[in-house]
C-alpha positions in Angstrom: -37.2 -1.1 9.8 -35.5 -4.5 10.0 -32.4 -4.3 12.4 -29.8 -6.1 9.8 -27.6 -6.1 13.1 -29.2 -9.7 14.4 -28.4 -11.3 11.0 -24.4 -10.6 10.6 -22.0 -12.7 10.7 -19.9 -12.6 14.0 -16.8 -11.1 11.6 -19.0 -8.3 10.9 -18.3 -7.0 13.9 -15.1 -6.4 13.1 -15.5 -4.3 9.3 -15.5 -0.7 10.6 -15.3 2.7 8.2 -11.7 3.5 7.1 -11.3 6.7 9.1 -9.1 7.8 5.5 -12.5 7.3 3.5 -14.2 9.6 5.8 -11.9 12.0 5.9 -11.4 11.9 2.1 -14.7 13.0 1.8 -13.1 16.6 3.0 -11.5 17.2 -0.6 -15.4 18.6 -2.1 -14.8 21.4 0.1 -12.3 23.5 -1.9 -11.0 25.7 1.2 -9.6 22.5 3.0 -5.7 22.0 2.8 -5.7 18.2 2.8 -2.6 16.1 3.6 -5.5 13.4 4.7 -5.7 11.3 1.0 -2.9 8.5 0.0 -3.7 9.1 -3.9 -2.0 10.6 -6.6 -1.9 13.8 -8.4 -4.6 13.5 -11.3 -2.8 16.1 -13.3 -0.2 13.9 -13.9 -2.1 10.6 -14.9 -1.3 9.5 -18.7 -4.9 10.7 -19.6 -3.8 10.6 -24.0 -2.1 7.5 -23.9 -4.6 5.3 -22.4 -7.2 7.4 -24.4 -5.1 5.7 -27.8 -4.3 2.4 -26.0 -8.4 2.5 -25.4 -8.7 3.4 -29.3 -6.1 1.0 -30.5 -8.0 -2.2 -28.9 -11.1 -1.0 -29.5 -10.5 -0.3 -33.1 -9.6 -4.0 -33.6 -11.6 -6.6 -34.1 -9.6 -9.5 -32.6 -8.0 -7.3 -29.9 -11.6 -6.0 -28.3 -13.2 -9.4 -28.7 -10.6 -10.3 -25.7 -11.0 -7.4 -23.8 -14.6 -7.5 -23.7 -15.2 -11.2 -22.9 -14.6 -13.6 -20.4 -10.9 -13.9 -18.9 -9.0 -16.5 -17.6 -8.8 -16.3 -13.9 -4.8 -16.2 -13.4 -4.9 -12.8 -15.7 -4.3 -11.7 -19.3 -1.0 -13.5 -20.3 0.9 -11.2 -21.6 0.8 -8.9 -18.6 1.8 -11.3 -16.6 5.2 -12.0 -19.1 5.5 -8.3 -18.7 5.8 -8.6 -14.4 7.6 -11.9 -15.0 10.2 -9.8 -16.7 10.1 -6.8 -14.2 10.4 -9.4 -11.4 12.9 -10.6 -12.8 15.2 -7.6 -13.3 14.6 -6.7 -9.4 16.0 -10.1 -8.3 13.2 -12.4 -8.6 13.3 -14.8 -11.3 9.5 -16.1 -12.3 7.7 -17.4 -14.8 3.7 -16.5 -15.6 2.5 -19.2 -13.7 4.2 -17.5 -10.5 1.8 -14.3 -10.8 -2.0 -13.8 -10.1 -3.6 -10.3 -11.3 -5.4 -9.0 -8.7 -8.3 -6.0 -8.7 -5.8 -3.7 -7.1 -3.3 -4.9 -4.0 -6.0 -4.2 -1.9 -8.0 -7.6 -3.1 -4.4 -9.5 -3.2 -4.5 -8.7 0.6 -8.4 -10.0 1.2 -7.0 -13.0 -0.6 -3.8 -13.9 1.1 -6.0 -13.2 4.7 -9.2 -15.7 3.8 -6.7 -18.4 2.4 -4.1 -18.0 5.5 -6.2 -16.4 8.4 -8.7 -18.9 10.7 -10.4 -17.9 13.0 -7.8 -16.8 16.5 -4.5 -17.0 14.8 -1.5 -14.7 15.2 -0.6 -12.1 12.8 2.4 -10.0 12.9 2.4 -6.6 11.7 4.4 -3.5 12.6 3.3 -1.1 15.0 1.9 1.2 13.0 1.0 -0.3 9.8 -1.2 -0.2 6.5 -4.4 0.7 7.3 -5.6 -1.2 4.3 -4.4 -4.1 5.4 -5.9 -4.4 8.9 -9.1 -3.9 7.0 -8.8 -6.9 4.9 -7.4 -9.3 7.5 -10.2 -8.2 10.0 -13.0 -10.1 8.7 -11.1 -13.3 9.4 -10.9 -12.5 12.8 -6.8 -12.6 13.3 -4.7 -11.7 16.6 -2.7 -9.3 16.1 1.0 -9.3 17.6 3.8 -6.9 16.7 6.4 -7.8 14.3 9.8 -7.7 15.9 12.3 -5.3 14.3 16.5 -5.4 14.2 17.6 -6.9 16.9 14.1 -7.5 18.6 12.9 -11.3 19.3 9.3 -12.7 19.1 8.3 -13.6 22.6 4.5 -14.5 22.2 4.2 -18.1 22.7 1.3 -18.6 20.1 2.9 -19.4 16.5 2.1 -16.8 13.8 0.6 -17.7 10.8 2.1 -14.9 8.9 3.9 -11.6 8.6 3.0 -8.5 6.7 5.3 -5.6 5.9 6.0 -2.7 3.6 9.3 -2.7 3.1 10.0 0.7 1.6 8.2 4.0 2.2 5.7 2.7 4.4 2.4 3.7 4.7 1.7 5.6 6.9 5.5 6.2 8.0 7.3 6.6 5.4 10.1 4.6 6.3 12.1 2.2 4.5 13.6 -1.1 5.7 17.6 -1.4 4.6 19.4 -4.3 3.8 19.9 -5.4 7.1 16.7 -5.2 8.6 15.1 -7.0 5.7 17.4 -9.9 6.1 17.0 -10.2 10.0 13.1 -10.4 8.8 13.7 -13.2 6.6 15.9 -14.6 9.5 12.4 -14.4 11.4 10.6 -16.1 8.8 12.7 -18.9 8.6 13.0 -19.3 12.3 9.5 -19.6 13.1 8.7 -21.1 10.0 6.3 -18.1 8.8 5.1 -17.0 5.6 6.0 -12.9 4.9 3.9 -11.1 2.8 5.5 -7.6 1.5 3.7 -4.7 -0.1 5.6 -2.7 -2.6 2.6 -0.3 -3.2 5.4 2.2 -4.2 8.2 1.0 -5.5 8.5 2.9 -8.1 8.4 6.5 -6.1 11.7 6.4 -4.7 13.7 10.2 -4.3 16.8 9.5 -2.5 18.8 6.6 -1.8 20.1 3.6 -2.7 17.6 0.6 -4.5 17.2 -2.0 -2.0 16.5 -6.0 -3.0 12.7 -7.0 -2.0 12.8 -9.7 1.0 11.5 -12.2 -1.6 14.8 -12.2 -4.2 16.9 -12.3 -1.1 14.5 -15.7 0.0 15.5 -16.8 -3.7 19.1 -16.4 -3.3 19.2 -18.5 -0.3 16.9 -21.2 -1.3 17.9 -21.1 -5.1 14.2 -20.9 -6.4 10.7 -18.8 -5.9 9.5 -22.3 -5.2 11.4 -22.9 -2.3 10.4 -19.6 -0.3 7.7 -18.4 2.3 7.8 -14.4 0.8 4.9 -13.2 -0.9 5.0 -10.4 -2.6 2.3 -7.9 -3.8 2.3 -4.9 -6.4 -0.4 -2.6 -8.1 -0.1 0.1 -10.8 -2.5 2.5 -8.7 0.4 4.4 -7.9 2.6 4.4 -11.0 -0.1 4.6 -13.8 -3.3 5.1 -12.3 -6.0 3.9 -9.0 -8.7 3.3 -11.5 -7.2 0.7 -13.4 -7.5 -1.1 -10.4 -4.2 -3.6 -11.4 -2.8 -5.4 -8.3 -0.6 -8.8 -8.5 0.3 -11.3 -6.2 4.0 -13.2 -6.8 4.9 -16.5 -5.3 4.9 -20.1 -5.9 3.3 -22.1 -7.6 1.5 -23.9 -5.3 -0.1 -21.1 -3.8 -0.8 -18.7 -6.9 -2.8 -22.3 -8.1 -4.9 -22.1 -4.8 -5.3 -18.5 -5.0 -7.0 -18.3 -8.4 -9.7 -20.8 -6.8 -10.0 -18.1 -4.7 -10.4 -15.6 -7.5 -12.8 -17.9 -9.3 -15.0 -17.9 -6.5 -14.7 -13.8 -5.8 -14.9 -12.4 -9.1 -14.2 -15.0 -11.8 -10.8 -12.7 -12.9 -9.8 -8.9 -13.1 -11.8 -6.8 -16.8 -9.2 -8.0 -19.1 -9.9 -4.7 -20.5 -8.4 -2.6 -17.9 -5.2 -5.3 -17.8 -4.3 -5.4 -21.7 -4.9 -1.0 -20.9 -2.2 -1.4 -18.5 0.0 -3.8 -20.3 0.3 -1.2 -22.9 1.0 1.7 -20.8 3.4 -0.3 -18.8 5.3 -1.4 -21.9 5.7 1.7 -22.9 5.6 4.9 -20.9 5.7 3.9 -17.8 9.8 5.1 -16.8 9.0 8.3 -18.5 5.5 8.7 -16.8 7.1 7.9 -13.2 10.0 10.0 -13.8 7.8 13.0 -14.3 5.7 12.0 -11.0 8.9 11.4 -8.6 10.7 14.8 -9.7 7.3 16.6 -8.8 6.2 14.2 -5.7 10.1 14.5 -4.5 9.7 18.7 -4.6 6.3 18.0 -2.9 8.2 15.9 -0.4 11.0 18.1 0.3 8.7 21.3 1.0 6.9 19.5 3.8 10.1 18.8 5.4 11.6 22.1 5.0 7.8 23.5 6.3 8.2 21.4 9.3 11.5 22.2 10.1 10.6 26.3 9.7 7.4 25.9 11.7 7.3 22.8 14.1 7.9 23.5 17.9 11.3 21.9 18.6 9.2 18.5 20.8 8.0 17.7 17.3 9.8 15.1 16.1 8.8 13.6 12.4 10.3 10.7 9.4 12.2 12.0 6.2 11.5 9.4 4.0 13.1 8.5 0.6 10.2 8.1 -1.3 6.2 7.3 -1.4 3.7 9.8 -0.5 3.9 10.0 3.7 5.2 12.2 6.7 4.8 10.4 10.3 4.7 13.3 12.7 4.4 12.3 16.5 3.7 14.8 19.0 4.2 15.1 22.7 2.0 12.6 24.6 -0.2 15.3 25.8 -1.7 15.1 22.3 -5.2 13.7 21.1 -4.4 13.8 17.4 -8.3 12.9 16.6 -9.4 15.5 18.6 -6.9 18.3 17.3 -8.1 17.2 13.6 -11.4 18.3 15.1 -10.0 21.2 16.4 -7.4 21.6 12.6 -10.4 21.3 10.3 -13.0 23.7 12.4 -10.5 26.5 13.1 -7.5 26.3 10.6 -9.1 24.3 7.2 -6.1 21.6 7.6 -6.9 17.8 7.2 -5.0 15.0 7.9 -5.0 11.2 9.5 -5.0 10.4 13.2 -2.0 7.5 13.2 -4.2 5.9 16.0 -6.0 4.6 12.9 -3.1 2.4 12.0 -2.4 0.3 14.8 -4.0 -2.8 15.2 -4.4 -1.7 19.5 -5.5 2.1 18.3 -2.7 2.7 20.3 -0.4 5.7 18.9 -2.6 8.7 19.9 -0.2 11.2 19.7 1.0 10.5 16.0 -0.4 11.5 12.7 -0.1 11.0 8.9 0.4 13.7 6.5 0.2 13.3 2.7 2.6 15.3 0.3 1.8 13.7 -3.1 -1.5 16.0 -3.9 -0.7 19.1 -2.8 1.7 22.4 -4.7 4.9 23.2 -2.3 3.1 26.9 -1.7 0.1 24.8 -0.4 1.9 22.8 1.6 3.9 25.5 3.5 0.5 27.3 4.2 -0.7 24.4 5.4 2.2 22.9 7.9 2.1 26.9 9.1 -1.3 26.7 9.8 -1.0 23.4 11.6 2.2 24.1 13.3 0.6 27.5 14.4 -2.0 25.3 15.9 0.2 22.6 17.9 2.4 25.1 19.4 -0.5 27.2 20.3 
């Protein structure tokens, strides 16, 4: 057999198996209690609308010609009025030209790291942070350095080329940046003269609390104009409407949404303008009642963990209570291996979930995990934090 391993590129090196793909793989076995998967609850995807969106363009002869040919690379144009508009109402005034459709935020992020990232340079990311994104930055063979929080200063001497941040419900924590601690951020950026990229894979799953301005309308507030900013920001509909629509975005200026759909010409040409004109309808017009339904279920999902973990949990347990999303952070006394007790969780107890070394950049963090609340009824969730708590106090 040829050994493909002498052939690789030296970046190959660095593409390893998402340990949350692997683990995923754990949901075909039907006694597993998984709080491993980020993903949504199937039952409550808008299956009979997009079946009559499908039918509806189909159906029509001028409509289906455009979603079954050839697209323009920045994306179907009346989508991106529709996110122009959103944008708009959330503090960021746009204009089409602004936004880039995307095959789900996951490409938006393998774009934004082959046009920024050379080979060596410093990126700053929190400590943990998206698995996802480490992934798609890897290949281009960054440095990574740790993104300094409130009231922290960045001491590294190299110069970052960029930032990258979830600002509210973080994967895999949970957490949520305030107003404060968005604007020191944007302090940061300006100060060292570095773009910030933020992910808003969830905006629209918040429980609790108060709505909080993305970095990039406060950028625009100060400068006067999307043009005059460093924030990029990035959004999908995997989590509002559905993963398999694969519909990510990318907003920003001008300047760099024009270089970025070179990039997108030379990837994939542009996103099935099918699946976009699909989720320009569904957007348009159910998507507040199809997210409301999600957040009042996710949010009971949500607040059985916590009350399991509070019942159950030894008292050194400490974990996040997040406003929104789909994650728990738990960390555990140091003594802890959580890859080895997921070993130990899955062969004796039938309970799945993430190692959180998998989300730092150093694989640091080996006494934290992830758990997932978004898939799982509240019954289901009990028996599983019991089982698992059983485990960790044993």
């Amino acid at each position: 057999m040829i050994n493909w391993n002498n052939y690789y590129a030296k970046r190959a090196d660095r593409m390893q198996a998402s340990e949350i793909r692997e683990i995923l793989k754990l949901l075909d076995q039907p006694d597993i209690i998984s709080f491993a998967g980020g993903i949504p609850d199937p039952k409550f995807f808008p299956t009979k609308e997009i079946a009559e969106v499908c039918q509806r363009i189909l159906s029509n002869p001028e409509r289906s010609a455009v979603a079954l040919q050839y697209a323009v690379s920045e994306g179907y144009l009346p989508l991106r009025e529709y996110l122009a508009k959103s944008m708009g109402e959330i503090g960021v005034p746009c204009t089409p030209q602004n936004i880039l459709i995307t095959n789900g935020s996951q490409q938006a992020l393998d774009f934004l790291g082959k046009l920024l990232i050379s080979t060596g340079d410093t990126v700053l990311v929190t400590w943990p942070t998206y698995l996802g994104a480490l992934q798609a930055f890897n290949a281009y063979e960054p440095v990574y350095a740790k993104l300094p929080g409130l009231g922290e200063s960045y001491t590294e001497t190299a110069k970052p080329k960029f930032g990258y941040i979830t600002p509210e419900f973080q994967n895999p924590t949970g957490t949520t940046l305030n107003l404060e601690e968005r604007e020191a951020l944007l302090n940061l950026s300006d100060t060292l003269d570095m773009p910030l990229i933020e992910d808003h894979a969830y905006n629209k799953l918040r429980y609790d609390g108060a709505t909080v301005p993305p970095i990039l309308a406060l950028a625009i507030k100060r400068a006067g104009s999307i043009e005059n900013t460093k924030i990029l920001y990035c959004g999908t509909f995997s989590k509002s409407i559905v993963p398999s629509l694969r519909i990510g975005w990318i907003v920003g200026g001008k300047d760099i949404i024009r270089k970025l759909v070179l990039v997108k010409q030379a990837s994939d040409l542009h996103v099935s303008p099918f699946t976009q004109m699909i989720a320009h309808e569904i957007a348009s017009t159910v998507m507040e009642t199809h997210t409301a339904k999600t957040r009042k279920v996710y949010k009971e999902r949500r607040d059985a963990m916590l009350a399991a973990l509070e019942r159950y949990m030894p008292r050194d347990v400490t974990w996040t209570k997040p406003e929104g999303g789909m994650f728990v952070w738990v960390t555990l006394p140091e003594r802890f291996d959580s890859a080895k007790l997921l070993e130990t969780s899955i062969e004796r107890i039938r309970v799945a979930f993430v190692p959180g070394s998998a989300f730092f950049p150093d694989r640091s963090g080996h006494n934290t995990l992830r758990l997932n609340f978004s898939l799982n009824e509240p019954a289901q969730i009990e028996e599983g934090i019991k089982r698992l708590a059983g485990l960790i106090g044993n």
